[in-house]
LUMZA-351946 format. One record per residue (C-alpha): residue number from 1; residue in three letters; x, y, z negated. Coordinates in Angstrom, 2 decimals. Example, Ala and Ser with C-alpha at 12.3 -4.5 7.8 and 13.67 -1.06 7.14 Angstrom:
residues 2
   resi   resn      east     north        up
      1    ALA     12.30     -4.50     -7.80
      2    SER     13.67     -1.06     -7.14
END
This chain:
residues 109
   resi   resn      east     north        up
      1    UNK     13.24    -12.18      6.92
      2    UNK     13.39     -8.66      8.41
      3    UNK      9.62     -7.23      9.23
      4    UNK     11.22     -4.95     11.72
      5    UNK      8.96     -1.80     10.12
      6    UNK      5.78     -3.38     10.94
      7    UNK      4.97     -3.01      7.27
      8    UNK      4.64      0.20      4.57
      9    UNK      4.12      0.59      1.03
     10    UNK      2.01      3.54      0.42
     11    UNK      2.54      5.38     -2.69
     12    UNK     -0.08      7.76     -4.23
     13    UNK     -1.18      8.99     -7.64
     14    UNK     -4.48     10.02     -9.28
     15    UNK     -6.04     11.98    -11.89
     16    UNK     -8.24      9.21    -12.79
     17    UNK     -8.82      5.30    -13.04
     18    UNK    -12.21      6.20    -11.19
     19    UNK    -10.12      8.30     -8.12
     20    UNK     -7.43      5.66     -7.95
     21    UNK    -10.18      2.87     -7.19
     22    UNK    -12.85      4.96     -5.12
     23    UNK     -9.40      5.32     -2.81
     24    UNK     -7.83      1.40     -3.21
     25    UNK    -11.95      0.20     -2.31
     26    UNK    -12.00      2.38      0.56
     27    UNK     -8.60      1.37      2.00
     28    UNK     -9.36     -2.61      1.03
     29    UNK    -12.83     -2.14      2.62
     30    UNK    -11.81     -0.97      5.75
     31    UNK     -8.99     -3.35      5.91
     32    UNK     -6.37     -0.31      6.08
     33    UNK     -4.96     -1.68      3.13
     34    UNK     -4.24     -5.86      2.29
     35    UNK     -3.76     -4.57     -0.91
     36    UNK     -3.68     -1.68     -4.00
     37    UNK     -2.58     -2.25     -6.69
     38    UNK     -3.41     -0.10     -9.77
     39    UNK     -0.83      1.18    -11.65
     40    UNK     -0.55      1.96    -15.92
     41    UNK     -1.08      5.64    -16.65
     42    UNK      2.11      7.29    -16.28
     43    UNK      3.06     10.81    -16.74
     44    UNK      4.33     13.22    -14.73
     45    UNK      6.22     16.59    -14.94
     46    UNK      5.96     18.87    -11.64
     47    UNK      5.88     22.32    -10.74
     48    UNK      2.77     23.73     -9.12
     49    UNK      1.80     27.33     -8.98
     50    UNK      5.02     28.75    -10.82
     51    UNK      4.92     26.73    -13.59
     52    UNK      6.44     23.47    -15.15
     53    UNK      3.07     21.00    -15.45
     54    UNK      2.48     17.44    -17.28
     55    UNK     -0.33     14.98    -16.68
     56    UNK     -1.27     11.67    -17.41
     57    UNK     -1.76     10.34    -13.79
     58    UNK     -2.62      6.71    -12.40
     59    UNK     -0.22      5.50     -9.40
     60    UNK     -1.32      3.34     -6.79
     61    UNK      0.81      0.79     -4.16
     62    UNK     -0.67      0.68     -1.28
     63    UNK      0.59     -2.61      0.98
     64    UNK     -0.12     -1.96      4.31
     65    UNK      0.89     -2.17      8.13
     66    UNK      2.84      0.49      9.12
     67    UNK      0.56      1.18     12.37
     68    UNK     -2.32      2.26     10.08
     69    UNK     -0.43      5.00      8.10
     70    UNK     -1.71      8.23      9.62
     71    UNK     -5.50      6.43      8.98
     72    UNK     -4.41      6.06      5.58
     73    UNK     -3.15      9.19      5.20
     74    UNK     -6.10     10.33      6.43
     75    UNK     -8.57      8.51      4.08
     76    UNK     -6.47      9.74      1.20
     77    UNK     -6.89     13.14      1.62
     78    UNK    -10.58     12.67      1.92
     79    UNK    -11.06     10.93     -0.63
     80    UNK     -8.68     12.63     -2.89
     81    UNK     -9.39     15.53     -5.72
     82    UNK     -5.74     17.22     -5.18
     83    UNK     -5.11     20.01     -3.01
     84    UNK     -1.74     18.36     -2.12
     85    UNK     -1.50     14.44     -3.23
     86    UNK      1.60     12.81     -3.04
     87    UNK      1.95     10.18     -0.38
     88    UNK      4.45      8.58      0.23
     89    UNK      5.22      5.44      3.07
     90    UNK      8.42      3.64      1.88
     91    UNK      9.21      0.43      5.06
     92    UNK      9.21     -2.52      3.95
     93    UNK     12.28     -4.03      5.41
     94    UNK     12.30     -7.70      3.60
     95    UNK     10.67     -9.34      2.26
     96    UNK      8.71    -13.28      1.56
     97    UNK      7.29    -14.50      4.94
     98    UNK      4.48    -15.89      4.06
     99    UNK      2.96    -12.36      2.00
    100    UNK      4.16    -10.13      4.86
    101    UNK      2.18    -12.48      7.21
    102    UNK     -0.96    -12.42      5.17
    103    UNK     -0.59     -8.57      5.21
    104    UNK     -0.46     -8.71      8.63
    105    UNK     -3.68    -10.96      8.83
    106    UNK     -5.66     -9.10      6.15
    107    UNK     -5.24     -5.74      7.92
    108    UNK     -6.56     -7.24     11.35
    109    UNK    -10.02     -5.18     12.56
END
């Protein structure tokens, strides 16, 4: 079933377990967010400020409606210890009826 872009996942990472879930509350909270999901320490390899840098860093996926994305956005970079956290909105294009429906209903304010 196509969702016609009425629906996002969010991608973001964070330093700590404690960032990643001050942000997924907030989001959940204010019902920008049905839900986040909490991702295994990963590491990462970037460049920032001219040089090559590795971290241990916690991702989160962020299920939301794509409507609310500049709110998210928004609440992310408030809430967020990084000068310049990734975010990323990836449509959701498919996917089971029934979950993209309860998205839809858990995001209602």
């Amino acid at each position: 079933m196509s969702s016609n872009n009425q629906f996002s996942m969010v991608i973001t990472t964070c330093p700590t377990t404690e960032s990643a879930k001050l942000i997924a509350q907030s989001l959940v909270n204010d019902k920008l967010a049905a839900c986040v999901q909490i991702m295994a320490p990963m590491t990462s390899f970037y460049h920032w400020q001219d040089q090559i840098c590795q971290d241990s860093e916690i991702a989160l996926h962020i299920k939301c409606c794509t409507q609310d994305y500049q709110a998210i956005e928004q609440r992310i970079c408030e809430l967020h210890p990084y000068d310049v956290p990734q975010i990323i909105a990836l449509s959701i294009t498919d996917g089971l009826p029934r979950y993209l429906d309860w998205i839809k209903q858990t995001c209602q304010r």
